[in-house]
N, CA and C of each residue as an Amber inpcrd file, in Angstrom:
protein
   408
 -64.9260000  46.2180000 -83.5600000 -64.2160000  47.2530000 -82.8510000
 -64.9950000  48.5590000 -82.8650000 -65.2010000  49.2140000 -84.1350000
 -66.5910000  50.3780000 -84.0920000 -67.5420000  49.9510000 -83.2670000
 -67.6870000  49.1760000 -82.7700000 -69.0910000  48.8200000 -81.4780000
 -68.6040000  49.5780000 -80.2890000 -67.2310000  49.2660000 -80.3970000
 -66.8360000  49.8360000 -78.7620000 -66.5160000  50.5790000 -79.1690000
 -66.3120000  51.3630000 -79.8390000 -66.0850000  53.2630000 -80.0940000
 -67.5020000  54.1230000 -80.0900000 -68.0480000  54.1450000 -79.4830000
 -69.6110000  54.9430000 -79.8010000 -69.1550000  55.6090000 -79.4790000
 -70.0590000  57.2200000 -79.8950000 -69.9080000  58.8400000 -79.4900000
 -69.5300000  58.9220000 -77.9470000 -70.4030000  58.2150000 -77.2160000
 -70.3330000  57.9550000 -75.9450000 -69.1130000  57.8460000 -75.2770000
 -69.2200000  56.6980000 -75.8950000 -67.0600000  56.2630000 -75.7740000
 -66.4300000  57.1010000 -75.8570000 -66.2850000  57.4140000 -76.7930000
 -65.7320000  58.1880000 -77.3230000 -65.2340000  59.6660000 -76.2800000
 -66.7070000  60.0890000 -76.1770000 -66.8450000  61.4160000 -75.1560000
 -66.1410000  61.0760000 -73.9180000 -66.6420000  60.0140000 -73.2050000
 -65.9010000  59.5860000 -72.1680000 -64.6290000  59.2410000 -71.8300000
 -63.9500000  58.8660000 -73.2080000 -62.5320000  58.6420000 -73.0930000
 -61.9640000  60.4490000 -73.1250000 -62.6080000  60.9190000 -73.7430000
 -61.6700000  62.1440000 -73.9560000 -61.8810000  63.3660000 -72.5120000
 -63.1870000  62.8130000 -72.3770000 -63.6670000  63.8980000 -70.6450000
 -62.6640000  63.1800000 -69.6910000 -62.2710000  62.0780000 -69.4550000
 -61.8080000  60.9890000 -68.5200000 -59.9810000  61.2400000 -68.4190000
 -59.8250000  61.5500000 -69.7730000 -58.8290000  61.0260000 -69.8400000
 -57.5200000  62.3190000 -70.8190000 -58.1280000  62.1330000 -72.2570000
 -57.3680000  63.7130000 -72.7560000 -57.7750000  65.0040000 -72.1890000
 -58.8390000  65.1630000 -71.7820000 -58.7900000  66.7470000 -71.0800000
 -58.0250000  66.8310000 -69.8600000 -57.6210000  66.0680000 -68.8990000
 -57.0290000  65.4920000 -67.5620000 -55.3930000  65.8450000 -68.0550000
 -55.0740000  65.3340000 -69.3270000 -53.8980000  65.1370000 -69.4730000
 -53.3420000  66.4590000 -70.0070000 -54.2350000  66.8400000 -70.9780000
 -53.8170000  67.9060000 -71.5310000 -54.0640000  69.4830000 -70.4230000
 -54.4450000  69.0800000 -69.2540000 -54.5420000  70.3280000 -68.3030000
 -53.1230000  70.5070000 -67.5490000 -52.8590000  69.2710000 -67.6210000
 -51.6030000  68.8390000 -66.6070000 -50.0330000  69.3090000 -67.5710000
 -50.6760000  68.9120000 -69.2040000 -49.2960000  69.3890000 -69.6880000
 -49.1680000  71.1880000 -69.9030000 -50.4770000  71.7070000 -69.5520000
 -50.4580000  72.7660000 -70.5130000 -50.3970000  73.5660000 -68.9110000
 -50.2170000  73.2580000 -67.6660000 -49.5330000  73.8690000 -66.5210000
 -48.2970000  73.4520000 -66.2330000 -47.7280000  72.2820000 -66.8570000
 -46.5590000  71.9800000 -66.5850000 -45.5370000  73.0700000 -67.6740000
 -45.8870000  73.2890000 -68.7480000 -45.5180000  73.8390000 -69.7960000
 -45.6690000  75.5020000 -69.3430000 -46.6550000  76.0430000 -68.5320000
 -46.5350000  77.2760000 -68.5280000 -45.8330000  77.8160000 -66.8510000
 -45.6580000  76.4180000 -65.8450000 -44.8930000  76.3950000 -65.0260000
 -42.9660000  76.7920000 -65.3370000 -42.7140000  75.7630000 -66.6810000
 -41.9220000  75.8110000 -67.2180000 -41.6610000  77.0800000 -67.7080000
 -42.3600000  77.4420000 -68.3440000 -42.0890000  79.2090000 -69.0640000
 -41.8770000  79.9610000 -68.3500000 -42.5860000  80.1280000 -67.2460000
 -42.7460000  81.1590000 -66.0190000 -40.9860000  81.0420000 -65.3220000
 -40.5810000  80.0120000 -64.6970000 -39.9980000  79.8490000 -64.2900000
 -38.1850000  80.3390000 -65.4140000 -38.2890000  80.0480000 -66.5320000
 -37.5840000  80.4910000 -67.4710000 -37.4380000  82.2040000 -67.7940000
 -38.6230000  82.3610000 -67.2420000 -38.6720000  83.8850000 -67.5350000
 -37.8270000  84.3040000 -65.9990000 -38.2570000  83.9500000 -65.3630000
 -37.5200000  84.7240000 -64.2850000 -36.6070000  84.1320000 -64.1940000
 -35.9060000  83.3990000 -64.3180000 -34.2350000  83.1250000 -64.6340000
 -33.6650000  84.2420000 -65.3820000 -34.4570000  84.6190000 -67.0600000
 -34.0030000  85.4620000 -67.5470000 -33.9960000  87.0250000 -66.7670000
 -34.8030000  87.4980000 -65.6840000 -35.0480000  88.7320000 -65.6010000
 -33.6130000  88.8810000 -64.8240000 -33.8290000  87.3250000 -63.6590000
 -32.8020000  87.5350000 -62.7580000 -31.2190000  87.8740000 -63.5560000
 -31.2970000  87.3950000 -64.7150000 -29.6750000  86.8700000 -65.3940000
 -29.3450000  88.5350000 -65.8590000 -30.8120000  89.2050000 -66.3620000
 -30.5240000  90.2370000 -66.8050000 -30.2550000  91.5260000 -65.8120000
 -30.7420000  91.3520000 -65.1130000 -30.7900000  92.1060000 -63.9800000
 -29.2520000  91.8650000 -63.1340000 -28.7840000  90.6900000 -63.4360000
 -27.6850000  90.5020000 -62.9790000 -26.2320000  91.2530000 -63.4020000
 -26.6600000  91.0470000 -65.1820000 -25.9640000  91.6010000 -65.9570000
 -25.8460000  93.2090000 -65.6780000 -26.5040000  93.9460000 -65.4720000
 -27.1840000  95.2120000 -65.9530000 -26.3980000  95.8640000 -64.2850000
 -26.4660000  95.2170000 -63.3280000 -25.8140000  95.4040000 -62.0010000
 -24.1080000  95.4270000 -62.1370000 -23.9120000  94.2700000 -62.8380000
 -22.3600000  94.0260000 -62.8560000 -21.9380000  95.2020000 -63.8190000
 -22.9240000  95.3620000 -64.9030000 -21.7380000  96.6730000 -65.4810000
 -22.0750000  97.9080000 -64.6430000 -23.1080000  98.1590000 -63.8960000
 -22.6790000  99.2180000 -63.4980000 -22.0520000  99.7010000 -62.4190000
 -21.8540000  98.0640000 -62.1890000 -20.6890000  97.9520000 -60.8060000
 -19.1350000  98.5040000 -61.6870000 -18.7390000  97.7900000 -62.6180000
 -17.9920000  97.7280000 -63.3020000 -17.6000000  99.7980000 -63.7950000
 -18.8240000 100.2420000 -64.2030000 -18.5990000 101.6920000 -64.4810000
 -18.3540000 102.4840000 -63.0190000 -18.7620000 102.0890000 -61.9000000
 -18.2620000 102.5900000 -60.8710000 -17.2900000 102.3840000 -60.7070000
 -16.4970000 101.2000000 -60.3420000 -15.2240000 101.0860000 -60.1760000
 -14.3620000 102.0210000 -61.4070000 -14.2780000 101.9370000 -62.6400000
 -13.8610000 102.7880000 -63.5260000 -13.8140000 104.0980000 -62.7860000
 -15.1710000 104.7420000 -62.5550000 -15.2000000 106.2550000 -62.0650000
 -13.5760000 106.3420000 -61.1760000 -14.0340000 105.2410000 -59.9010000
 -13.4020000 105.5790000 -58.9690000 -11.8020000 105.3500000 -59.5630000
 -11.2450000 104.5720000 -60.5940000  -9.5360000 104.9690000 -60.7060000
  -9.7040000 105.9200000 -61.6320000 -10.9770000 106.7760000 -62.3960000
 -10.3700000 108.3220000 -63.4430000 -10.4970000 108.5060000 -61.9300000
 -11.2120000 109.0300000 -60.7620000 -11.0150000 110.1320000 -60.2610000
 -10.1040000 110.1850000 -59.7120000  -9.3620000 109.1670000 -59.1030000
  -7.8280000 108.8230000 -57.9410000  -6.6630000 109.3510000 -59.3490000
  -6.8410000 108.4230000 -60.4150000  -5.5410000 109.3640000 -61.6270000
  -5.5410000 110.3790000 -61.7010000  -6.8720000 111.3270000 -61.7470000
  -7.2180000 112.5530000 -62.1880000  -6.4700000 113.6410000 -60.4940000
  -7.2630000 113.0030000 -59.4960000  -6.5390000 113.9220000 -57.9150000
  -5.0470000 113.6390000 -57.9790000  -4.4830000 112.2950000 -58.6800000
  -2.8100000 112.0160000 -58.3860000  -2.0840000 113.0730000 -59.7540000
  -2.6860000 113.4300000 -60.9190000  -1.8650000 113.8450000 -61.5690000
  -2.5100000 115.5340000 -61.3950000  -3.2030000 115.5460000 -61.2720000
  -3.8710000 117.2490000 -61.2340000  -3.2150000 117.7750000 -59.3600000
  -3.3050000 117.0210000 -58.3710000  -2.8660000 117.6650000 -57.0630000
  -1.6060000 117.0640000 -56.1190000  -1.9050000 115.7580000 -56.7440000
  -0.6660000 114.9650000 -55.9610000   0.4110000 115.0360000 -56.4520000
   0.7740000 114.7760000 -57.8340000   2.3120000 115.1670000 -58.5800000
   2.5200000 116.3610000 -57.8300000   1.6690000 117.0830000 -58.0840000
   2.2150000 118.3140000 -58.3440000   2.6670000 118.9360000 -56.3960000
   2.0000000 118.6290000 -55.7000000   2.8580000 118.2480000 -54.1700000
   4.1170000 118.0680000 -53.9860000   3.7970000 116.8150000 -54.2920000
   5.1950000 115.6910000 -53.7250000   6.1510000 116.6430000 -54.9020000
   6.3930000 116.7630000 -56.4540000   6.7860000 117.6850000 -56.7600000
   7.5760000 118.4720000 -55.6220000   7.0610000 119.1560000 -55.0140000
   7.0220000 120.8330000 -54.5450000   7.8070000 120.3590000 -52.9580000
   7.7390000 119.2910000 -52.4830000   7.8090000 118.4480000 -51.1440000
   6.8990000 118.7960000 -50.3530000   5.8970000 118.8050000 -50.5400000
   4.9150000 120.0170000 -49.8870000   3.0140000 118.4040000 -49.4080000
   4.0260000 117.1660000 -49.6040000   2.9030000 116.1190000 -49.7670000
   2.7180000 115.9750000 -48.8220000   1.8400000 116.0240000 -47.7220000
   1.9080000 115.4020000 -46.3640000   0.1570000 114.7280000 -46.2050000
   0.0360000 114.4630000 -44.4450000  -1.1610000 114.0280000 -44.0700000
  -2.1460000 114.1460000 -44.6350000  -2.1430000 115.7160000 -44.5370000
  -3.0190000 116.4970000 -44.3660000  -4.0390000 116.5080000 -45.7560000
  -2.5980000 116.3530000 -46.5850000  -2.7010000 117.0030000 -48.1100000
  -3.2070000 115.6340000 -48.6280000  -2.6940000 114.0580000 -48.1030000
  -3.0390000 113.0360000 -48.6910000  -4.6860000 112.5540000 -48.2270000
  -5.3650000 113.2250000 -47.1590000  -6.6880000 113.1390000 -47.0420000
  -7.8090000 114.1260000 -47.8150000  -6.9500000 115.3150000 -48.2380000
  -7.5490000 115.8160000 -49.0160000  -7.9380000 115.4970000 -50.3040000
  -6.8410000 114.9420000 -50.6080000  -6.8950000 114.2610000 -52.3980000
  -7.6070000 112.5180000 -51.9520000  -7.9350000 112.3230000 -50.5730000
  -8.5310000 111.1630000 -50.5250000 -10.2140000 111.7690000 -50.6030000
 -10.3370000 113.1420000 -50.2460000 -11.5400000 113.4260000 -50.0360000
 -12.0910000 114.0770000 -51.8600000 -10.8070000 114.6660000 -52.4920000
 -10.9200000 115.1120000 -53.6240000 -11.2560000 113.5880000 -54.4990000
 -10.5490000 112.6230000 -54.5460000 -11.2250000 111.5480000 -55.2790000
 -12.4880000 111.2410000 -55.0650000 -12.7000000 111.0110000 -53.9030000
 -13.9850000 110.7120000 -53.4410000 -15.1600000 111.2770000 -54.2040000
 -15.2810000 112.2990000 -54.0860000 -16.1540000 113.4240000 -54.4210000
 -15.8440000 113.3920000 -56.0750000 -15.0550000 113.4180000 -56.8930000
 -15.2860000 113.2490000 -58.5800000 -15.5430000 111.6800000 -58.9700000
 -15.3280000 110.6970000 -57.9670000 -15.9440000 109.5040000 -58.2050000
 -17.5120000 109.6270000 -57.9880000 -18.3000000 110.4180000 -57.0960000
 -19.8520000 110.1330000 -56.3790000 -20.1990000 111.1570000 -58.2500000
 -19.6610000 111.8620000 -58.0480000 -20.2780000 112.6480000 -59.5050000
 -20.1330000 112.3420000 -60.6800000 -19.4490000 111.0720000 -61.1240000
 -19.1010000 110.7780000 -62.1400000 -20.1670000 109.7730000 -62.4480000
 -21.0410000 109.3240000 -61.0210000 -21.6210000 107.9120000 -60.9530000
 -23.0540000 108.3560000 -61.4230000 -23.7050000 107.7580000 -62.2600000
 -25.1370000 108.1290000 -62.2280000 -26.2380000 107.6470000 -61.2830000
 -27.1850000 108.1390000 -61.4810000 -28.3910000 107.2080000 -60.2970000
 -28.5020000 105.8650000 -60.6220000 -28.3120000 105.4220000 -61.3960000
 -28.5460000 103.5690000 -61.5420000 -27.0990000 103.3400000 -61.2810000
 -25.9480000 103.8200000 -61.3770000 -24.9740000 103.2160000 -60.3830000
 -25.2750000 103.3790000 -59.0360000 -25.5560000 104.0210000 -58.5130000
 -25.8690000 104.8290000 -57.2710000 -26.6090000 103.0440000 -56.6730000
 -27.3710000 103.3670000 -57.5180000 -28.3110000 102.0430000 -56.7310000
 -27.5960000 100.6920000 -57.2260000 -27.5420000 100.7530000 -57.9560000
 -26.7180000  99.2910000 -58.1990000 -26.0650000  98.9760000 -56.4560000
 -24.8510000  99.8250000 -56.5200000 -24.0430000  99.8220000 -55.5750000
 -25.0770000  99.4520000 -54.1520000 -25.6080000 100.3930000 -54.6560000
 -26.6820000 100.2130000 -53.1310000 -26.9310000  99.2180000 -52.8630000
 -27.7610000  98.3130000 -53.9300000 -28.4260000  97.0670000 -54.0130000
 -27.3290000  96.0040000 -53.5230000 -26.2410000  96.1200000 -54.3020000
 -25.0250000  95.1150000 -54.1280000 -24.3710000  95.0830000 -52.9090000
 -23.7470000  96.5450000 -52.5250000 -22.8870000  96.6490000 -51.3930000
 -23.8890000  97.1980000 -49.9240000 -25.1060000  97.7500000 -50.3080000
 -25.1510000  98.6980000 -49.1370000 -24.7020000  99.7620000 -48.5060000
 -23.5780000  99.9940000 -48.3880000 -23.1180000 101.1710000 -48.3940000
 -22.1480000 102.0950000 -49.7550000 -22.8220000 102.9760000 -50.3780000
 -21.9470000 103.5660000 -51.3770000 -20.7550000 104.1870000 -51.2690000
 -20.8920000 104.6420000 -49.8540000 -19.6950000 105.5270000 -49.1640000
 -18.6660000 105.1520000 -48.5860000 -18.3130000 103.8260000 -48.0510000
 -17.7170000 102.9490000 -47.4770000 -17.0870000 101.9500000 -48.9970000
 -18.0380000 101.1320000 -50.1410000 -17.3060000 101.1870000 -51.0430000
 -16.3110000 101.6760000 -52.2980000 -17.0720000 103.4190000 -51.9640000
 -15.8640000 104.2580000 -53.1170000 -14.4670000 104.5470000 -51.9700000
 -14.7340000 104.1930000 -50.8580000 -13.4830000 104.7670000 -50.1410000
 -12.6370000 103.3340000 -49.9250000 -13.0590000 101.9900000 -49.7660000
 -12.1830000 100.6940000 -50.1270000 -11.8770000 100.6060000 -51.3550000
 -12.5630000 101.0840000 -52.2170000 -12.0130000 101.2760000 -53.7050000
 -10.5470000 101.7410000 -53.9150000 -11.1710000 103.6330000 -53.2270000
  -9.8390000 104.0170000 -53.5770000  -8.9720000 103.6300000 -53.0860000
  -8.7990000 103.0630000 -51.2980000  -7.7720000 102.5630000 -50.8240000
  -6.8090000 101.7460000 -52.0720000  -7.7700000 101.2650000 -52.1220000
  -7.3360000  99.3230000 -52.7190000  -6.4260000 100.2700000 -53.9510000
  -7.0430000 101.0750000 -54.3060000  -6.5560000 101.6520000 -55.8900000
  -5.1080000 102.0510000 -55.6920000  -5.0660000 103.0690000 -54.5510000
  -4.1210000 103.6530000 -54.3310000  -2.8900000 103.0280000 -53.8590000
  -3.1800000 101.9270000 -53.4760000  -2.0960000 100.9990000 -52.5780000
  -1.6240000 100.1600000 -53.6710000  -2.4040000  99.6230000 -54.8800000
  -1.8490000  99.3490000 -55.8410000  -1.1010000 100.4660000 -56.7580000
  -1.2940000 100.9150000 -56.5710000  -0.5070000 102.2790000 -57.7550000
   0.5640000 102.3750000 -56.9280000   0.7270000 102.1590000 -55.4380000
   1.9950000 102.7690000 -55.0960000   3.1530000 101.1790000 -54.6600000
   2.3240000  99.4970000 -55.0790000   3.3950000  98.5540000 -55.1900000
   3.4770000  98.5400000 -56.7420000   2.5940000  99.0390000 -57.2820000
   3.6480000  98.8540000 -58.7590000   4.3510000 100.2690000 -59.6270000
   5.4250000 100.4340000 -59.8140000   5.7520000 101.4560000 -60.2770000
   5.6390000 101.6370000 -61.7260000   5.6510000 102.8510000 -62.0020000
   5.0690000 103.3320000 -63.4440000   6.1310000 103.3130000 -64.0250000
């Protein structure tokens, strides 16, 4: 059996055959990694979007509580609540929600929705229309 193993052999089995194999595992293996990594960036990146989707939406019900108990009680209070007064406190939320938001919400939103201005104002809708089927 050492007859048929010479250096030769030897060399040739491993040029032929383990270097071939071991090229194939050691791109399959860093195909594998690669591909794992960007799963993770995507997952994180995913994450990192949703909360600051999540802190926007927050902004937007402090600022609608904050316009309903700082301008709106105090209206309807007085009977003094009308159109006029309920686009104002739609425009007053608006505006302490965009400032409450930082630049990576800013873009989040961006990234996600596309429009920032169109989603803090379905927000508040949505907010407000719930606050007024459930009573406190």
């Amino acid at each position: 059996m050492s007859q048929y193993l010479t250096p030769e052999v030897t060399t040739l089995i491993i040029t032929a055959i383990v270097i071939p194999f071991f090229v194939q595992i050691t791109r399959y293996i860093t195909k594998l990694i690669c591909t794992k990594v960007d799963e993770l960036q995507t997952r994180l990146h995913n994450d990192t979007v949703n909360h600051l989707i999540d802190h926007a939406e927050d902004a937007v019900i402090t600022a609608v509580d904050s316009v309903s108990q700082t301008f709106v009680n105090s209206l309807k209070n007085d009977g003094k609540f009308d159109q006029d007064s309920a686009k104002q406190a739609f425009g007053m939320a608006k505006d302490k929600a965009i400032s409450m938001l930082g630049n990576d919400a800013k873009v989040a939103l961006n990234e996600a929705h596309g429009d920032i201005d169109s989603w803090i104002e379905n927000k508040i809708e949505t907010y407000v229309k719930a606050n007024k089927q459930s009573p406190i």
